[in-house]
C-alpha positions as CSV (number, residue, x, y, z in Angstrom):
1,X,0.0,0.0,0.0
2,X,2.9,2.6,0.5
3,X,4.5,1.8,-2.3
4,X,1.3,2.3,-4.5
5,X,0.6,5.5,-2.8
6,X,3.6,7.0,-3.0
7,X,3.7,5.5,-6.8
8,X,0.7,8.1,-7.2
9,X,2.3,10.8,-5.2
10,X,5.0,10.6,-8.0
11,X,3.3,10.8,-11.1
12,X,2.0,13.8,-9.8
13,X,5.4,16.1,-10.7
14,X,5.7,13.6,-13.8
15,X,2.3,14.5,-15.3
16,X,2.9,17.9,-14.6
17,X,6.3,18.2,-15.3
18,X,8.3,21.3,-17.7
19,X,11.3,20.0,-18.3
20,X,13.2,16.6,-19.5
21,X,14.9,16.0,-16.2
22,X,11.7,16.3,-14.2
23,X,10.0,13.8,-16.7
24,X,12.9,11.2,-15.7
25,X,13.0,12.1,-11.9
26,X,9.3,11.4,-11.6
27,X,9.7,8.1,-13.9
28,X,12.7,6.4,-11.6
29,X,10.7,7.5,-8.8
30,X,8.0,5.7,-9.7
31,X,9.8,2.6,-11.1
32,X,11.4,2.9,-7.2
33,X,7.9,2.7,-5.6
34,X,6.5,0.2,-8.1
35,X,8.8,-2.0,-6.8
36,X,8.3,-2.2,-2.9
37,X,4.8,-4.4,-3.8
38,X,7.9,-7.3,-3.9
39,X,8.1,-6.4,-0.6
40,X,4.5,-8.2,-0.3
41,X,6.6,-11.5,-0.3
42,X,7.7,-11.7,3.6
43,X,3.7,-10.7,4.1
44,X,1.8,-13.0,2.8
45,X,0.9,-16.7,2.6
46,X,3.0,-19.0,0.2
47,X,1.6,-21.6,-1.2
48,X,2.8,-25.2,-0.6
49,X,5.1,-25.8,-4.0
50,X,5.9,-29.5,-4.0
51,X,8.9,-28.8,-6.8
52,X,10.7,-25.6,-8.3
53,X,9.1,-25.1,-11.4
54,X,12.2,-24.6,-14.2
55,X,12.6,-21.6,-16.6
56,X,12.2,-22.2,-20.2
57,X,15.0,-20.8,-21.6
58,X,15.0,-21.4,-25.2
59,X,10.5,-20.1,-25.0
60,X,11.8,-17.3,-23.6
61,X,14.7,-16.1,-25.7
62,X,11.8,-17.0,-28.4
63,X,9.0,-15.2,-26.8
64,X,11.2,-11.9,-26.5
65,X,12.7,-11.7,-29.7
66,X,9.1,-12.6,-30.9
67,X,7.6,-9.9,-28.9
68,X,10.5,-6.8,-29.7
69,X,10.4,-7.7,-33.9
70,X,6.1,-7.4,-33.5
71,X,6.8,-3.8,-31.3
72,X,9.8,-2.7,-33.2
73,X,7.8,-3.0,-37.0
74,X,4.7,-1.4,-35.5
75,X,6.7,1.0,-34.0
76,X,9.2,1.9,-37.1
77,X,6.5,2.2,-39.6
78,X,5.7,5.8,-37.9
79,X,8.7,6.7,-39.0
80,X,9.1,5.3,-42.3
81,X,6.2,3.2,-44.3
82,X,4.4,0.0,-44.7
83,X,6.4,-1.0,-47.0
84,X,9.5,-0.2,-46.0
85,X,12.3,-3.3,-45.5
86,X,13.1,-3.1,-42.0
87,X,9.3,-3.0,-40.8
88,X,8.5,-5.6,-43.3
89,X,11.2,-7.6,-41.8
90,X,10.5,-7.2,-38.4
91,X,6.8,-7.9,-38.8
92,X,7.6,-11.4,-40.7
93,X,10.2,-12.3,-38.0
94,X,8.3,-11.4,-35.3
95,X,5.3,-13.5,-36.9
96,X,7.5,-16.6,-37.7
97,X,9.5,-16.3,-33.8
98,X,5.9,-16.5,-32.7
99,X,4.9,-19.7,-34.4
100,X,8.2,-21.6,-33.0
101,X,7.6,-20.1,-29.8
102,X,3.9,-21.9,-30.0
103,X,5.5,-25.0,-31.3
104,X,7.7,-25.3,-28.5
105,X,6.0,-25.0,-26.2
106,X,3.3,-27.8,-27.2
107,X,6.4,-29.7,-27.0
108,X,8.4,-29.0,-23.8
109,X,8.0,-30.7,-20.3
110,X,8.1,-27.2,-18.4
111,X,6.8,-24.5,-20.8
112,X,6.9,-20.5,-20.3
113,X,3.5,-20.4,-21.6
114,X,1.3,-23.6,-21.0
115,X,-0.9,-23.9,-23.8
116,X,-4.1,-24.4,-21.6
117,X,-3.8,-21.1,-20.6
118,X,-5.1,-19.7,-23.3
119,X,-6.7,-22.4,-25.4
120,X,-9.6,-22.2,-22.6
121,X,-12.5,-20.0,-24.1
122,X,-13.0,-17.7,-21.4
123,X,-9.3,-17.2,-20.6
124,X,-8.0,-17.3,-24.6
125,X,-10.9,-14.8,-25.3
126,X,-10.5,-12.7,-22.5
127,X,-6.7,-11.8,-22.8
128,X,-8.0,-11.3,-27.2
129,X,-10.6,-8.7,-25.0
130,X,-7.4,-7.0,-23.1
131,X,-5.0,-6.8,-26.4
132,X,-8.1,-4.9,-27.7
133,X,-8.7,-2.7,-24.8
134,X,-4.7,-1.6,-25.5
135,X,-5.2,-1.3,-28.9
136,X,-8.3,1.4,-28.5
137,X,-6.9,3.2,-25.3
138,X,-3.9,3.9,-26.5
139,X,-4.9,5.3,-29.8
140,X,-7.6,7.3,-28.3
141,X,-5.6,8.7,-25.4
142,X,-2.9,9.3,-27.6
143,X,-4.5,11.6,-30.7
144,X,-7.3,13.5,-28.3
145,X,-3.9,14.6,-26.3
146,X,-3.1,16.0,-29.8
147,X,-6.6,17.1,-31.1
148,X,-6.9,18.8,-27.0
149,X,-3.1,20.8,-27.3
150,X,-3.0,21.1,-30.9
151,X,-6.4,22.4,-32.3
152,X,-8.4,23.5,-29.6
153,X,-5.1,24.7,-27.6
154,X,-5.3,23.3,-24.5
155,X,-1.8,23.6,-21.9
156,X,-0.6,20.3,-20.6
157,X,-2.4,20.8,-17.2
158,X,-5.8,21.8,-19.0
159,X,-5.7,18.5,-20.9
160,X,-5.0,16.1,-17.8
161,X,-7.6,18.0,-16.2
162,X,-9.7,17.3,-19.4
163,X,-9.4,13.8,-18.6
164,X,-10.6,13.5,-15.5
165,X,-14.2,13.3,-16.5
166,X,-13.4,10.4,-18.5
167,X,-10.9,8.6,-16.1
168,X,-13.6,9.0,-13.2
169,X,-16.3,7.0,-15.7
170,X,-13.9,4.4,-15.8
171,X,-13.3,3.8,-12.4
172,X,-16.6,3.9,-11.5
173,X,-17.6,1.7,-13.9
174,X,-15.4,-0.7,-12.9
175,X,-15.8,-0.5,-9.1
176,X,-19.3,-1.1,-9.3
177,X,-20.4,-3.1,-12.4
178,X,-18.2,-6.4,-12.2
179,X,-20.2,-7.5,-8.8
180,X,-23.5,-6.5,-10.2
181,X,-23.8,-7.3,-14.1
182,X,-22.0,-10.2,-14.7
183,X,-23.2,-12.8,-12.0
184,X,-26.9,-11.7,-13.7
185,X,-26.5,-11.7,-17.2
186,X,-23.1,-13.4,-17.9
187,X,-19.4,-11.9,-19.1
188,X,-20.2,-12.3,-22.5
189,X,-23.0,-9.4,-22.2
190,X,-21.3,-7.0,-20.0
191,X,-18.0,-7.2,-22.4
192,X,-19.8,-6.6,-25.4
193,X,-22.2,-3.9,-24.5
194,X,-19.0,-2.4,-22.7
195,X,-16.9,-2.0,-26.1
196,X,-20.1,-1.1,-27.8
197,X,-21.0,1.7,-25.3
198,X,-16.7,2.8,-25.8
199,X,-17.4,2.8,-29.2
200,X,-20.3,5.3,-29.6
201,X,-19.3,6.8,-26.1
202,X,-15.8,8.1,-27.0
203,X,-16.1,11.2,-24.9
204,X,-17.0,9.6,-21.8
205,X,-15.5,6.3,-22.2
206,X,-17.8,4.8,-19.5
207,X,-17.9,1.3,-21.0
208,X,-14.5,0.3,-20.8
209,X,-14.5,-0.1,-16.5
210,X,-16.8,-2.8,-17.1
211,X,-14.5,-4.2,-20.1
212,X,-11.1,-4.4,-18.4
213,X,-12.2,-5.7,-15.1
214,X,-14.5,-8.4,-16.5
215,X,-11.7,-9.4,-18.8
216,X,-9.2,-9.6,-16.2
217,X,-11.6,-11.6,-14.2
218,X,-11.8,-14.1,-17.0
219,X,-8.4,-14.2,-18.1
220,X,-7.6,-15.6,-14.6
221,X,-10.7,-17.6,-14.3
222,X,-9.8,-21.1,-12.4
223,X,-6.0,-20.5,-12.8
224,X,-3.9,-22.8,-10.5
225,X,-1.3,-21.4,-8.2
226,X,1.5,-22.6,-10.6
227,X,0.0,-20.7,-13.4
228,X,-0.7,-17.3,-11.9
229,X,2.4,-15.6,-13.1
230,X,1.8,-16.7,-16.5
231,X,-1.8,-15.4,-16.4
232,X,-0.8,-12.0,-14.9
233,X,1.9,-11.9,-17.4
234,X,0.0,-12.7,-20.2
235,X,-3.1,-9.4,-19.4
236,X,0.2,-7.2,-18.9
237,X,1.8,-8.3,-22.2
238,X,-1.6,-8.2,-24.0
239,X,-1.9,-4.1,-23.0
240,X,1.8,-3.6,-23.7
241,X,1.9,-4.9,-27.3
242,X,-1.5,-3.7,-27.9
243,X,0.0,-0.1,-27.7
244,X,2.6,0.2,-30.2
245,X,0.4,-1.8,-32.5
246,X,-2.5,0.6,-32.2
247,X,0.1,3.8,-32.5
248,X,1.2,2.9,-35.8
249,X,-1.8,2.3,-37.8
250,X,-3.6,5.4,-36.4
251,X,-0.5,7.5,-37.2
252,X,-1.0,6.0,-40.6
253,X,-4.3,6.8,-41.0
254,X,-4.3,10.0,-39.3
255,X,-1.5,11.3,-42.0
256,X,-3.5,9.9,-44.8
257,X,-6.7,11.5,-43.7
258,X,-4.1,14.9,-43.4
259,X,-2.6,14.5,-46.8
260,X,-6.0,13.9,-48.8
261,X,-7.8,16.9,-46.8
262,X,-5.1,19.0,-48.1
263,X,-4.4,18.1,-51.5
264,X,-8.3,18.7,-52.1
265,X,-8.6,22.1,-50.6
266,X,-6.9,25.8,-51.4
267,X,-3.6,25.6,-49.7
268,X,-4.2,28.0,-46.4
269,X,-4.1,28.6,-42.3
270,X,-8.0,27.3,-42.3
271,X,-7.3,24.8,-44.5
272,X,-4.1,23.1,-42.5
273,X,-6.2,23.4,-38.9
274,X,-9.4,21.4,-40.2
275,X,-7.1,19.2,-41.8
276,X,-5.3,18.2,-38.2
277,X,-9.2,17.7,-37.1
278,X,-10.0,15.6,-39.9
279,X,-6.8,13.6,-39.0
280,X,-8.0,12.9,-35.7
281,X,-11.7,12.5,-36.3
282,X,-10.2,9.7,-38.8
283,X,-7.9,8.2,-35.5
284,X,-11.2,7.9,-33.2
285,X,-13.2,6.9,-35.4
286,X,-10.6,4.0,-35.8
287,X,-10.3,3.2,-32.2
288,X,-14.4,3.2,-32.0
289,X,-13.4,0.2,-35.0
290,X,-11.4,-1.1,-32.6
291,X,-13.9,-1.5,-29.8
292,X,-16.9,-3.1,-32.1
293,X,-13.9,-5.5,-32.9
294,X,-13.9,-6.4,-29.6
295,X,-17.9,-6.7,-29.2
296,X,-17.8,-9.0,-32.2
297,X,-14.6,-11.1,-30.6
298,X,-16.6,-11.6,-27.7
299,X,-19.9,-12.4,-28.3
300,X,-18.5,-15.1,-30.5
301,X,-15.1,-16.4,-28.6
302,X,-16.3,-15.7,-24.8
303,X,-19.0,-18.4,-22.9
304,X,-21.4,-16.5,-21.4
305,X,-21.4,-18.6,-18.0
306,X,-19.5,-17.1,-14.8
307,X,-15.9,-17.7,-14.7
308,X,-14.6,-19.9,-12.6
309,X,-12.8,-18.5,-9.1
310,X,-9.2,-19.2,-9.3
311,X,-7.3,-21.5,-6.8
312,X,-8.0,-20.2,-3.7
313,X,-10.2,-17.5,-4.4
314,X,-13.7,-18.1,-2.3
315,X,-16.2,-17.8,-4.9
316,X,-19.0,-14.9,-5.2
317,X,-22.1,-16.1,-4.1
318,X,-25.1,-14.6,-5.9
């Protein structure tokens, strides 16, 4: 608990900070205080472990290279194109390290990833829900920053402030609606009306507290003590790669929508501003995409019964 409050306390001076150095003094302070939850391990209970589980070295040399070719593509085609080599590269590579990562692990006695992890329906299609939820956040986040600073010429603080509408809808959302909605009408519903509200809701964003806690509750639905690393890893790795993947093809669709705007009006201050609206309007209406994606993905990958309470979690009764 301190080392999450203090974790807040710190990205206070990072979000509002003026200069480089301040940035990276607020970041290393909060990588300091993200790290005392490890201090959690001479608190709490252990479980009984009848033999040390072994690392997987060869799935995870695989799994990272795997994972940084993906990001690095995604992330060089900002900067270059689709069809450049090196993003072409990276993409194939990452693509191909994934399939031998997949491969070996059906195959090894101790596996990084076990494959029943995710080859369950509720689990497999709730970590597909998080890599979603990454892929729309960040994209959204991301360009209404711009939109907010650029166009309508917000500061820094006004913006963050601007948020706070939409970050409070989230968090009451998803305080409240996972112990209510889905023990009544299922995960499946909740998930799906959730993206759908996101995706006509942009402004508010209320729908997604019901998304990401639902989907965290079912990726780590019935998940043995052995396996809970994996599982946490997994929803973390699902938001992280969801990112730069959803960074570069807005970017790309944002300068398109740019660059045809302002080939097809009279060259002019008017003319450049609406066309930095019209690149953003493009970007949401992209991550809105994103979110009925997600609706569709559920409703056909998800079960719509409760998820089962993981080892050693009492279940809800309702």
């Amino acid at each position: 608990m301190t080392g999450l409050i203090r974790f807040a306390g710190a990205s206070v001076p990072g979000g509002a900070a003026t200069s480089f150095d301040i940035l990276v003094t607020a970041r290393v302070a909060q990588g300091l205080f993200a790290a005392l939850p490890a201090g959690a391990l001479l608190l709490l209970a252990k479980p009984a472990v009848a033999e040390r589980p072994k690392l997987d070295i060869p799935g995870t040399i695989l799994a990272s290279a795997a994972l940084f070719a993906v990001v690095y593509g995604f992330a060089h085609v900002e900067s270059t194109s689709w069809t450049d080599r090196v993003t072409l590269g990276s993409l194939i590579a990452g693509v191909v390290l994934l399939a031998l990562f997949v491969r070996l692990e059906a195959r090894v006695a101790h596996p990084l990833l076990p494959l029943r992890l995710v080859l369950d329906r509720t689990r497999g299609g709730s970590l597909l829900v998080v890599f979603v939820i990454g892929m729309g956040m960040f994209s959204i986040f991301l360009f209404l920053t711009y939109h907010l600073e650029a166009s309508v010429g917000y500061s820094p603080i006004k913006t963050g402030l601007a948020f706070l509408p939409m970050v409070g809808g989230i968090v009451a959302a998803s305080t409240t609606a996972p112990s209510l909605l889905p023990p009544r009408v299922g995960p499946k519903i909740v998930i799906s009306a959730g993206f759908l509200v996101a995706a006509t809701g942009m402004a508010l964003l209320l729908g997604l507290g019901d998304v990401m806690t639902t989907a965290f509750q079912g990726a780590t639905a019935g998940v043995h003590h052995e396996d809970a690393g994996v599982a946490s890893a997994l929803i973390n790795t699902g938001q992280q790669v969801g990112g730069p993947i959803s960074t570069a093809l807005p970017t790309t669709v944002a300068s398109s929508a740019a660059t045809d705007y302002l080939s097809s009006h009279k060259p002019g201050a008017l003319t450049v501003a609406q066309a930095g609206v019209e690149s953003y309007t493009a970007t949401l209406a992209w991550g809105a995409g994103f979110f009925v994606v997600g609706a569709v993905r559920t409703a056909l990958l998800v079960p719509n019964a409760p998820p089962a309470p993981s080892e050693g979690e009492p279940a809800i009764a309702h």
